[in-house]
mmCIF file of the N, C-alpha and C atoms, coordinates in Angstrom:
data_MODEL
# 
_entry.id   MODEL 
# 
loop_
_atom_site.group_PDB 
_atom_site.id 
_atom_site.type_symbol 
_atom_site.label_atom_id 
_atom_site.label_alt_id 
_atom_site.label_comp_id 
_atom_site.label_asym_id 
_atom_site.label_entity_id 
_atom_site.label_seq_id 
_atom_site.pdbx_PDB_ins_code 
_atom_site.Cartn_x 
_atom_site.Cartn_y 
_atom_site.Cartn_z 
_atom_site.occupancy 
_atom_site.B_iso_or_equiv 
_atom_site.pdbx_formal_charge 
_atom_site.auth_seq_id 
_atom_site.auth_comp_id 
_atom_site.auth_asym_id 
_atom_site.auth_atom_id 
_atom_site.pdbx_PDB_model_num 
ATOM 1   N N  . UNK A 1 1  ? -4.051  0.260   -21.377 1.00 0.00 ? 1  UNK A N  1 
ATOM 2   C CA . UNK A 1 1  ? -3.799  -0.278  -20.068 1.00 0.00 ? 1  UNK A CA 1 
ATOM 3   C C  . UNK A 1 1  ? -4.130  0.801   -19.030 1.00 0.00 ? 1  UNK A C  1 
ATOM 4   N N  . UNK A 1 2  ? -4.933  0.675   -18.080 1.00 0.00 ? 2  UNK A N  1 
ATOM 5   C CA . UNK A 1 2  ? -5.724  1.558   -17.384 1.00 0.00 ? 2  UNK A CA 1 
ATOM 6   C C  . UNK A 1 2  ? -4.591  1.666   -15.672 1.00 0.00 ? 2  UNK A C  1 
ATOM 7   N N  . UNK A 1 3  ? -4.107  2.321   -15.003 1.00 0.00 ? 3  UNK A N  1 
ATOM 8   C CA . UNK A 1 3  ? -3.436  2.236   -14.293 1.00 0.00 ? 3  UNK A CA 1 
ATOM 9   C C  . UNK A 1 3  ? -4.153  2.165   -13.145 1.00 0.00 ? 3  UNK A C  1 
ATOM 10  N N  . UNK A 1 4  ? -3.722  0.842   -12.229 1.00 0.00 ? 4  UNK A N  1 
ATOM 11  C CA . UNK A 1 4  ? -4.488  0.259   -11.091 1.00 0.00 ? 4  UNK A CA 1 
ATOM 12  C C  . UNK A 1 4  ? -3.578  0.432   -9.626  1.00 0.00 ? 4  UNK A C  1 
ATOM 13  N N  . UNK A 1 5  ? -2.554  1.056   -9.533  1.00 0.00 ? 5  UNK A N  1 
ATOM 14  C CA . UNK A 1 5  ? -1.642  0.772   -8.880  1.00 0.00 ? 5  UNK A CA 1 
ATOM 15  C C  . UNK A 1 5  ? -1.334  2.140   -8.354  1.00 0.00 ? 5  UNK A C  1 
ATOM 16  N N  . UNK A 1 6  ? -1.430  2.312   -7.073  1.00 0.00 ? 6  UNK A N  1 
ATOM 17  C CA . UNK A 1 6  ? -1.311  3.514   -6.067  1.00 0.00 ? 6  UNK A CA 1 
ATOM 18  C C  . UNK A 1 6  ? 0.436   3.863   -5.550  1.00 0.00 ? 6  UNK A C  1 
ATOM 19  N N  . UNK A 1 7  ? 0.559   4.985   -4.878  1.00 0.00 ? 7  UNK A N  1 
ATOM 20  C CA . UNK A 1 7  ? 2.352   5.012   -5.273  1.00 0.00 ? 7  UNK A CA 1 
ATOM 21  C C  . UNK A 1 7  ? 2.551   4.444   -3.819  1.00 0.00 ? 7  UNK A C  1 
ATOM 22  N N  . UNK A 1 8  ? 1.772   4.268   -3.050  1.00 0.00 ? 8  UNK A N  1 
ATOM 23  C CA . UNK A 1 8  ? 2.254   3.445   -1.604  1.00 0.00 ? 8  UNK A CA 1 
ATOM 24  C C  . UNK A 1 8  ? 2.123   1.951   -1.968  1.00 0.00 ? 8  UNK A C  1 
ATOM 25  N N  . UNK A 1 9  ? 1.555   1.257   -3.376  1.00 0.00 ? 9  UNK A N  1 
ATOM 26  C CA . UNK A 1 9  ? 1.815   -0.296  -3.569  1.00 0.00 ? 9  UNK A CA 1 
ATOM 27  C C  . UNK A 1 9  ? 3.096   -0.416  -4.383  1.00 0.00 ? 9  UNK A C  1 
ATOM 28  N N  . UNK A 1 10 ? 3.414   0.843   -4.959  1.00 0.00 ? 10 UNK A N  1 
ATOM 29  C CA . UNK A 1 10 ? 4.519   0.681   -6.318  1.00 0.00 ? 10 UNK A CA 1 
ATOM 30  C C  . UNK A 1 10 ? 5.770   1.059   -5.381  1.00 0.00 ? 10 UNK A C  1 
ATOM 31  N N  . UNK A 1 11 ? 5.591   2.035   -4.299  1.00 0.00 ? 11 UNK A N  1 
ATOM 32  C CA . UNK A 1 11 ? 6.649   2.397   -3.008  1.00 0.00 ? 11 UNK A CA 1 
ATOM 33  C C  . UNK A 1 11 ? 7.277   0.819   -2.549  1.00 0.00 ? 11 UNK A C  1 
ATOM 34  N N  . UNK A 1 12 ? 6.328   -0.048  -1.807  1.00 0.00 ? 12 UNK A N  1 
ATOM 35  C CA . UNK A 1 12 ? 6.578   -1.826  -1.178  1.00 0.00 ? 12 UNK A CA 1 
ATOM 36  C C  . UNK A 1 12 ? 7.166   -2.434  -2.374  1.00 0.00 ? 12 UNK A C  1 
ATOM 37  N N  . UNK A 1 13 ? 6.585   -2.552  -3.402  1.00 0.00 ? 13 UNK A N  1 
ATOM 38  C CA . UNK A 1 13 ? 6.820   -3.424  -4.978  1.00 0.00 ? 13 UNK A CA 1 
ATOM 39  C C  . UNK A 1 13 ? 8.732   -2.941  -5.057  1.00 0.00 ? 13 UNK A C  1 
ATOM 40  N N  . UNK A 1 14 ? 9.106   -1.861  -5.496  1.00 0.00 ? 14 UNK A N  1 
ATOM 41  C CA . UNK A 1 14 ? 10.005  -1.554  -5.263  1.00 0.00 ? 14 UNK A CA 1 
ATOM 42  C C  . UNK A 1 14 ? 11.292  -1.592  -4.702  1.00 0.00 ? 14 UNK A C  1 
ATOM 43  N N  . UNK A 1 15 ? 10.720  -1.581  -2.888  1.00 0.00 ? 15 UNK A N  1 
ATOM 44  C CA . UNK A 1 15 ? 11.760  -2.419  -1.967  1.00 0.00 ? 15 UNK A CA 1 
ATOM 45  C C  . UNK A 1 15 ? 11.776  -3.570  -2.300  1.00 0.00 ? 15 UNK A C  1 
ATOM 46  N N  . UNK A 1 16 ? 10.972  -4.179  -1.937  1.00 0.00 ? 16 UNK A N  1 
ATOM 47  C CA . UNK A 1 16 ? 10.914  -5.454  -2.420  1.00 0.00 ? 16 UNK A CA 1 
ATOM 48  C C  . UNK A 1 16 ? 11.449  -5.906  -3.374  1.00 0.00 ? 16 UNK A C  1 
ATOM 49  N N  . UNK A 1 17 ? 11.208  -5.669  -4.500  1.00 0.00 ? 17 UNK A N  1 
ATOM 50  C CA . UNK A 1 17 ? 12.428  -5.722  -5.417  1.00 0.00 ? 17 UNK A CA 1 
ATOM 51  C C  . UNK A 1 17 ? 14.206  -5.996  -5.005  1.00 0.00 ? 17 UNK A C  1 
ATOM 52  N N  . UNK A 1 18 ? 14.342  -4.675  -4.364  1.00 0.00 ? 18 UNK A N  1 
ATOM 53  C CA . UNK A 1 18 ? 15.592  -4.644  -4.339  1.00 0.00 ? 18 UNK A CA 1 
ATOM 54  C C  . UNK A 1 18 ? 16.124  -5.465  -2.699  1.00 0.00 ? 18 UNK A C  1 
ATOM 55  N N  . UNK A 1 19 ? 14.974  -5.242  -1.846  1.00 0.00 ? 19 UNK A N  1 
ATOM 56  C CA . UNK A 1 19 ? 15.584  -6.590  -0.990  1.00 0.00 ? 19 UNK A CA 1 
ATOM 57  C C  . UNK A 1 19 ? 15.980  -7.756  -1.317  1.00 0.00 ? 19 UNK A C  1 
ATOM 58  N N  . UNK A 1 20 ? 14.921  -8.410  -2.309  1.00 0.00 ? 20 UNK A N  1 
ATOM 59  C CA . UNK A 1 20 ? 15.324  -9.716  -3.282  1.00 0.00 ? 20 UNK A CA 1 
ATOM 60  C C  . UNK A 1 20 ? 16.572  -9.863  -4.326  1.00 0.00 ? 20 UNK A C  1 
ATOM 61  N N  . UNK A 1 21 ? 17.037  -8.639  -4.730  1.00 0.00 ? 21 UNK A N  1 
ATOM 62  C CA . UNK A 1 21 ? 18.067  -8.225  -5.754  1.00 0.00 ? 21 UNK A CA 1 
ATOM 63  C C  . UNK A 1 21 ? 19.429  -8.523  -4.279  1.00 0.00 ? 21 UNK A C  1 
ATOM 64  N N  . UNK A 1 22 ? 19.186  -7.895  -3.746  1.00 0.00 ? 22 UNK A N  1 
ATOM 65  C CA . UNK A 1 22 ? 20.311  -7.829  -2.727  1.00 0.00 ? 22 UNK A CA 1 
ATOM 66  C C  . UNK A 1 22 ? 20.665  -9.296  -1.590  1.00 0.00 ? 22 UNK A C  1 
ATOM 67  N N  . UNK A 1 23 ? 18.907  -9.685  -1.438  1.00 0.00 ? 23 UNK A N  1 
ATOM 68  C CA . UNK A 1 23 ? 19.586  -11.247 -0.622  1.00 0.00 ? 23 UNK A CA 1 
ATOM 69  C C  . UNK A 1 23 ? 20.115  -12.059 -1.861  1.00 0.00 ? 23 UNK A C  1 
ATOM 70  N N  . UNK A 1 24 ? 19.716  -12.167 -3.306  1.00 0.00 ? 24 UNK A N  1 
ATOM 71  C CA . UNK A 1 24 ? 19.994  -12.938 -4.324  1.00 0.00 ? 24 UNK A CA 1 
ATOM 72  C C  . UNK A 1 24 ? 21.912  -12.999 -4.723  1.00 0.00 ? 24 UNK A C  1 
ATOM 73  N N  . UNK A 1 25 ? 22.202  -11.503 -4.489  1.00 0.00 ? 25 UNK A N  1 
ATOM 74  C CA . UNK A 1 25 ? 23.391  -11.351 -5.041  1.00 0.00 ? 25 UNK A CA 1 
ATOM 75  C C  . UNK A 1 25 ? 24.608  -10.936 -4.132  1.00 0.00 ? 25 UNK A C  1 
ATOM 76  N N  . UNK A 1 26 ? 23.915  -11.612 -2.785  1.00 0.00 ? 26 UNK A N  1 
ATOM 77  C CA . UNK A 1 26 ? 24.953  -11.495 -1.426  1.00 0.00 ? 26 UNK A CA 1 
ATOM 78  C C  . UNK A 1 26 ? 24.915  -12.882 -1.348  1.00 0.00 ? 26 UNK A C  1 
ATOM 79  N N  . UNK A 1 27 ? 24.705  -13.618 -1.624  1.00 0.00 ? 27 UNK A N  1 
ATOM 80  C CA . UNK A 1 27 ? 24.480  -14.946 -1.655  1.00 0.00 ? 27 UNK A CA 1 
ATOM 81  C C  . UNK A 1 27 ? 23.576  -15.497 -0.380  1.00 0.00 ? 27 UNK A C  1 
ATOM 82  N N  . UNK A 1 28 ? 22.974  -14.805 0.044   1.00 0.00 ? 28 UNK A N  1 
ATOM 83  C CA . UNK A 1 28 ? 22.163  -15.186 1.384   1.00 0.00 ? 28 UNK A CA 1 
ATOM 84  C C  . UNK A 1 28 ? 21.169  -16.072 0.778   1.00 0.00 ? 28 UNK A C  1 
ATOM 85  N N  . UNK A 1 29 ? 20.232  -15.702 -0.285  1.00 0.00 ? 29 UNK A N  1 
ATOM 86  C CA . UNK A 1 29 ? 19.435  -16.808 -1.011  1.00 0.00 ? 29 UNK A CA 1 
ATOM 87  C C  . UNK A 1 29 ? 19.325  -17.309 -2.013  1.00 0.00 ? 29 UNK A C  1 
ATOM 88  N N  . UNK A 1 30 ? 19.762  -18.745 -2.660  1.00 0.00 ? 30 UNK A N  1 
ATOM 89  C CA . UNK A 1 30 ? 20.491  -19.197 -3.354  1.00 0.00 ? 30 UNK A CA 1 
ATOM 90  C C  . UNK A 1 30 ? 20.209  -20.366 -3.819  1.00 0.00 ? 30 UNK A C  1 
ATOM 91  N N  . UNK A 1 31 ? 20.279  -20.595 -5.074  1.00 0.00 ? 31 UNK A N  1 
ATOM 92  C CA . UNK A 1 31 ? 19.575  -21.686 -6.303  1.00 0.00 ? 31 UNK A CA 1 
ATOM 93  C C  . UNK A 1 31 ? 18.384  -21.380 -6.514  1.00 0.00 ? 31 UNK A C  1 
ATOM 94  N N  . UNK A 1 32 ? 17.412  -22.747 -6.746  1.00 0.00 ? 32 UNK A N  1 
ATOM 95  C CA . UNK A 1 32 ? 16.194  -22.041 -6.939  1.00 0.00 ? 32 UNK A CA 1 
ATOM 96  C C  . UNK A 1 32 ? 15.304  -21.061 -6.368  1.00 0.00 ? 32 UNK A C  1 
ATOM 97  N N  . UNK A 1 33 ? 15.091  -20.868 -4.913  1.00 0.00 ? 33 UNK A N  1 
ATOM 98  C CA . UNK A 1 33 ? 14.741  -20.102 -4.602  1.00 0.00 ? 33 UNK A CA 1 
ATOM 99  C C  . UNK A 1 33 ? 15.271  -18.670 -4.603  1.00 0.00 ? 33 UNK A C  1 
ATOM 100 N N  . UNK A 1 34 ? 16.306  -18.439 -4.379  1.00 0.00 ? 34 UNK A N  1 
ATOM 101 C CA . UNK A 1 34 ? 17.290  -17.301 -5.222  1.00 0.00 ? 34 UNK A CA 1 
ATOM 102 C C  . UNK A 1 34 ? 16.596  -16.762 -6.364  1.00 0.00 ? 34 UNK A C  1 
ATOM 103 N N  . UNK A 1 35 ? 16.584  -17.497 -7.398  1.00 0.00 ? 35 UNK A N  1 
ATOM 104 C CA . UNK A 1 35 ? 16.606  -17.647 -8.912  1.00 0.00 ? 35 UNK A CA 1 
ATOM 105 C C  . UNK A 1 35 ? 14.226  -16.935 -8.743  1.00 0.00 ? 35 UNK A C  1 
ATOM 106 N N  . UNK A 1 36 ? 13.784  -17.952 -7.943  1.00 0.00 ? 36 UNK A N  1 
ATOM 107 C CA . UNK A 1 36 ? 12.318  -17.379 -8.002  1.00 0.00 ? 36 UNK A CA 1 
ATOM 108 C C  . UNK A 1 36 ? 12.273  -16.179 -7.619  1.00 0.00 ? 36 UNK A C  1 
ATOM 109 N N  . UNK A 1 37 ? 12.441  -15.469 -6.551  1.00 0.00 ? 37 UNK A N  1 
ATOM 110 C CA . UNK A 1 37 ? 12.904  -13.966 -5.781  1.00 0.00 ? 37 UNK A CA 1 
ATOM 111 C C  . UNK A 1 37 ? 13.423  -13.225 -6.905  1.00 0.00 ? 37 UNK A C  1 
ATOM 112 N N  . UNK A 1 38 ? 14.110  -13.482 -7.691  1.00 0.00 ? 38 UNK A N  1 
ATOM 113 C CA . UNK A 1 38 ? 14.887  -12.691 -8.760  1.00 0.00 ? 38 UNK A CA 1 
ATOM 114 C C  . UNK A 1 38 ? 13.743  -12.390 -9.530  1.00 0.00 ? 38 UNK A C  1 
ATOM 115 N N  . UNK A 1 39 ? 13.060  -13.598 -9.905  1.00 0.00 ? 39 UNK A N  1 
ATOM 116 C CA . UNK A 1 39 ? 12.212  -13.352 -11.035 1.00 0.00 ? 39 UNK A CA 1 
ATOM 117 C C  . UNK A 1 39 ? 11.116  -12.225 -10.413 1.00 0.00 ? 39 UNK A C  1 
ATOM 118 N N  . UNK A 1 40 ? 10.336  -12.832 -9.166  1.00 0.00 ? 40 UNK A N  1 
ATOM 119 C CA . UNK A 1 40 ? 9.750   -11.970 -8.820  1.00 0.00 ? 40 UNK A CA 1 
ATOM 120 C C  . UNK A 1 40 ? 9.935   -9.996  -8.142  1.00 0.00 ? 40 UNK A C  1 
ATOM 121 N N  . UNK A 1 41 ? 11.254  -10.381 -8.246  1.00 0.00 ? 41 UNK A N  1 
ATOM 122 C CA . UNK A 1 41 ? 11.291  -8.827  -8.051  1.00 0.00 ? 41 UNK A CA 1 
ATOM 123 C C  . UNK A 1 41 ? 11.866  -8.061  -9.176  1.00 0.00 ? 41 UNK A C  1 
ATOM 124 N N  . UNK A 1 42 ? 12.048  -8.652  -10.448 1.00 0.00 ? 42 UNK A N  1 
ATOM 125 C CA . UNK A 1 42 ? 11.960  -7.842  -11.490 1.00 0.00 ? 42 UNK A CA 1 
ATOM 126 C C  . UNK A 1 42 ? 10.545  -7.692  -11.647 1.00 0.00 ? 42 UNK A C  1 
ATOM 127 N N  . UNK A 1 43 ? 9.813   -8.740  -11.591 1.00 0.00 ? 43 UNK A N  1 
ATOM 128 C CA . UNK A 1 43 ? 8.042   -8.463  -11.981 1.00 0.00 ? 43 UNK A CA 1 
ATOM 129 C C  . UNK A 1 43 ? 7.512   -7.674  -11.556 1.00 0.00 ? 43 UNK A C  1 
ATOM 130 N N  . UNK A 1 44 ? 8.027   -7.231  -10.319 1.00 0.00 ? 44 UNK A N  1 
ATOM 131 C CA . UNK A 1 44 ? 7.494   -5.887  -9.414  1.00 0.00 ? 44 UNK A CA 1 
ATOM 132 C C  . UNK A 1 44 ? 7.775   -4.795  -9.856  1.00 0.00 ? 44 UNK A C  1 
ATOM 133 N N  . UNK A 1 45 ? 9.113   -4.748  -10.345 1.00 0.00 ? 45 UNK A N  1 
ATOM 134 C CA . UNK A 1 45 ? 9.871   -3.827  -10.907 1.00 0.00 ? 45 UNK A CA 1 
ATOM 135 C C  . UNK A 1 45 ? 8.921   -3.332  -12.089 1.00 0.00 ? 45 UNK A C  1 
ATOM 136 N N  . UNK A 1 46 ? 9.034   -3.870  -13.192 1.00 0.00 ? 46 UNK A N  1 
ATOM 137 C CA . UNK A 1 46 ? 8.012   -3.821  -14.187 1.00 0.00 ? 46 UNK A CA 1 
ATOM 138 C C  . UNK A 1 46 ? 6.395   -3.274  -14.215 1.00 0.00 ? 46 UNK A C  1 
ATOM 139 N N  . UNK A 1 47 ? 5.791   -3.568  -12.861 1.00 0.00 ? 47 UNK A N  1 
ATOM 140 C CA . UNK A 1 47 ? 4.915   -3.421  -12.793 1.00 0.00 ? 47 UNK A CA 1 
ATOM 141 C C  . UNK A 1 47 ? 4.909   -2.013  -12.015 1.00 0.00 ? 47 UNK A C  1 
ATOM 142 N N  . UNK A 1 48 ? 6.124   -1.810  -11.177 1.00 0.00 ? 48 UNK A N  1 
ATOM 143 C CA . UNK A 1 48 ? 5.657   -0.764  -10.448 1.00 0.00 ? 48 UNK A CA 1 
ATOM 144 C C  . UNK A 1 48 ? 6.116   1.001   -11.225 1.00 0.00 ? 48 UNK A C  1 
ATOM 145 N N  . UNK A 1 49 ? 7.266   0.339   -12.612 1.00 0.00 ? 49 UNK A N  1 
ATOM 146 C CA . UNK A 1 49 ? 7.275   1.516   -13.550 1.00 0.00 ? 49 UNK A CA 1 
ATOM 147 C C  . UNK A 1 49 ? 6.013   1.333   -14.431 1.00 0.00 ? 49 UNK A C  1 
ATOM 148 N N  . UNK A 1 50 ? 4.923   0.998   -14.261 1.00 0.00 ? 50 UNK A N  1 
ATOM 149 C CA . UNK A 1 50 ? 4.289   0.862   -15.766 1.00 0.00 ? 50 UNK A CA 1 
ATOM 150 C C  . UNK A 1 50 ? 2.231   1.033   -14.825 1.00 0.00 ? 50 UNK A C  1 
ATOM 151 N N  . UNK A 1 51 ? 2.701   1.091   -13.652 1.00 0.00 ? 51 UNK A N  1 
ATOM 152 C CA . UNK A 1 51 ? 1.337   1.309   -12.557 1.00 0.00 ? 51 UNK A CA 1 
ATOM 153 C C  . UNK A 1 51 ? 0.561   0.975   -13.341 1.00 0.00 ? 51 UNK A C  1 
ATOM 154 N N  . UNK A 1 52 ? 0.685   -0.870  -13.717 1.00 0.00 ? 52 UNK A N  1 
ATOM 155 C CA . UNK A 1 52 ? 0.026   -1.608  -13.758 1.00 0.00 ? 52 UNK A CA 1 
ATOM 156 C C  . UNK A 1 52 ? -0.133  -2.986  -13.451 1.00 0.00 ? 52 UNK A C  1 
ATOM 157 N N  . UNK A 1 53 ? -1.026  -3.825  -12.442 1.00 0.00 ? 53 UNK A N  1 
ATOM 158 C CA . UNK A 1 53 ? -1.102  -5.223  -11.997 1.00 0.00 ? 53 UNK A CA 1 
ATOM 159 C C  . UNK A 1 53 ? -1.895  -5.952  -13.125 1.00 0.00 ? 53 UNK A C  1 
ATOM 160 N N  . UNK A 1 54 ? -1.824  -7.239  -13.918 1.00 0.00 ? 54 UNK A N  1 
ATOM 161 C CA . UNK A 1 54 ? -2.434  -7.699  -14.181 1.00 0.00 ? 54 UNK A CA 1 
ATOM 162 C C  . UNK A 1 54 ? -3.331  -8.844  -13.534 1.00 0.00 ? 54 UNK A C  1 
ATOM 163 N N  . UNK A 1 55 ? -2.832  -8.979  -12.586 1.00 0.00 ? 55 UNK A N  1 
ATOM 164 C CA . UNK A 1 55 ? -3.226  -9.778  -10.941 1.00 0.00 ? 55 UNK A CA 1 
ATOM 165 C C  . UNK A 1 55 ? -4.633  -8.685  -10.658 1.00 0.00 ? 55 UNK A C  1 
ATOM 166 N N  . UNK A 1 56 ? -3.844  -7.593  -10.615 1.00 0.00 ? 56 UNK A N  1 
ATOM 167 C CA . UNK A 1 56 ? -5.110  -6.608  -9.690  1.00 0.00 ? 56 UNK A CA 1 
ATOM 168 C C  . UNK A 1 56 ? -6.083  -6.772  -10.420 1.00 0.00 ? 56 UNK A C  1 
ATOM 169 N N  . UNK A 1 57 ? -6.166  -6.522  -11.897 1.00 0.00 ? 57 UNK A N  1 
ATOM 170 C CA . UNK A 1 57 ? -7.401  -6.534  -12.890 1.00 0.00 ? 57 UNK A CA 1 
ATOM 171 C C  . UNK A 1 57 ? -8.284  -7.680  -12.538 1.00 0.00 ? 57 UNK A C  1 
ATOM 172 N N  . UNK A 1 58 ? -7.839  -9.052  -12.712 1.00 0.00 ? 58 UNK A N  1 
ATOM 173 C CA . UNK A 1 58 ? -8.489  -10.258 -11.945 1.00 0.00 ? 58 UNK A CA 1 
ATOM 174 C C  . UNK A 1 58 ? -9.047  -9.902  -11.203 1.00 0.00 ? 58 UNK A C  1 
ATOM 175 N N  . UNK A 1 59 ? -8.432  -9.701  -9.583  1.00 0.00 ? 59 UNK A N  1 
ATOM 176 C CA . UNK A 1 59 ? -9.241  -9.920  -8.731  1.00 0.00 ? 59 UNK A CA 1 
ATOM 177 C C  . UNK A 1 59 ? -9.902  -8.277  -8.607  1.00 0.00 ? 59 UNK A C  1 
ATOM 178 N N  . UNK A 1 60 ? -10.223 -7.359  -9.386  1.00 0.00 ? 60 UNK A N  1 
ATOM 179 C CA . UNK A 1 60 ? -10.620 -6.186  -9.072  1.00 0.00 ? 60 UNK A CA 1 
ATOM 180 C C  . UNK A 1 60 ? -10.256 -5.589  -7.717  1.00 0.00 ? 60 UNK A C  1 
ATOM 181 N N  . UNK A 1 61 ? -8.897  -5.409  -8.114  1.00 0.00 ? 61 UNK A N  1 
ATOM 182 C CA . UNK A 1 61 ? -8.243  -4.645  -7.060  1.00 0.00 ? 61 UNK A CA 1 
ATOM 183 C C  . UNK A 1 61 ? -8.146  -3.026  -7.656  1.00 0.00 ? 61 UNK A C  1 
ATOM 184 N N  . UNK A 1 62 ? -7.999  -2.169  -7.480  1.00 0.00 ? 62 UNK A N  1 
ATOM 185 C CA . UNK A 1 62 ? -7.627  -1.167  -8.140  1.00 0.00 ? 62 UNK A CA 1 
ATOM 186 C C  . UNK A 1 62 ? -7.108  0.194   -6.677  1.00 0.00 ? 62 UNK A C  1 
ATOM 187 N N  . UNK A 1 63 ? -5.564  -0.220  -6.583  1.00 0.00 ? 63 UNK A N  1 
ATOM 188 C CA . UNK A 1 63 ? -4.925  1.217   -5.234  1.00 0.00 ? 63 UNK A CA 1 
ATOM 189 C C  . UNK A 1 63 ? -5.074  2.501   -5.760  1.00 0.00 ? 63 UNK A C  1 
ATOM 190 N N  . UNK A 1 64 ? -5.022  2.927   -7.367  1.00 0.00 ? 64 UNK A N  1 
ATOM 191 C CA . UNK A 1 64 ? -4.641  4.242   -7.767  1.00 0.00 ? 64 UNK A CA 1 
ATOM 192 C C  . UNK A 1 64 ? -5.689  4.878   -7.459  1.00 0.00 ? 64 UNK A C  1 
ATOM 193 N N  . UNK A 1 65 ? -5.266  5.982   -7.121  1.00 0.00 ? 65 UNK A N  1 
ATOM 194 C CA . UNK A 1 65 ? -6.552  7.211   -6.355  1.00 0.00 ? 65 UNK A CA 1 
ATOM 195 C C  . UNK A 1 65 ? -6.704  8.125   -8.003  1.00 0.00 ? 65 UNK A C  1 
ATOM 196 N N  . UNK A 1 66 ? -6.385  8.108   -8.983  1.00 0.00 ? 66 UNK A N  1 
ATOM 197 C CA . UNK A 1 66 ? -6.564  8.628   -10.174 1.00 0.00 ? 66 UNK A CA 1 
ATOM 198 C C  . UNK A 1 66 ? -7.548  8.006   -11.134 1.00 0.00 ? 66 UNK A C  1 
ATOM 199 N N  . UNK A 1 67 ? -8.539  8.418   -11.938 1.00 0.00 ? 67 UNK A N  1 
ATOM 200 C CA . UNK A 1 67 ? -9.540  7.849   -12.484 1.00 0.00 ? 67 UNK A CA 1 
ATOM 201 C C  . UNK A 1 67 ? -8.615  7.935   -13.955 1.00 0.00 ? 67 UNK A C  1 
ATOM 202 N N  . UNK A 1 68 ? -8.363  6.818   -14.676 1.00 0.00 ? 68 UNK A N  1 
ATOM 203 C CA . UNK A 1 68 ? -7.788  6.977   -15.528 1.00 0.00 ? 68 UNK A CA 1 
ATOM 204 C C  . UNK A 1 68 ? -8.991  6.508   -16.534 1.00 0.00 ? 68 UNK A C  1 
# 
């Protein structure tokens, strides 16, 4: 797995994450959409320890300034 992901996209991925962790479990956003936000900000999570998108590969995105 070739790392595509720069530390200012894995920096946003991150918050993001935990903004979604935090409106989810203050109850500000709630049922399904709650429940989608959750999912998606573990996915970020995941992706932003592992500086890799499988999205990015698709569309040939590649942020990391490192030639791996």
């Amino acid at each position: 797995m070739k790392k595509n992901m720069g530390t200012a996209d894995k920096t946003i991925r991150i918050i993001l994450a935990v903004l979604f962790a935090v409106l989810y479990f203050t109850g500000t956003v709630s049922g399904l959409l709650g429940i989608i936000l959750l999912v998606f900000g573990i996915v970020f999570l995941i992706t932003s320890f592992v500086s890799f998108c499988p999205l990015y590969t698709v569309a040939g995105i590649n942020t990391s300034k490192t030639k791996d």
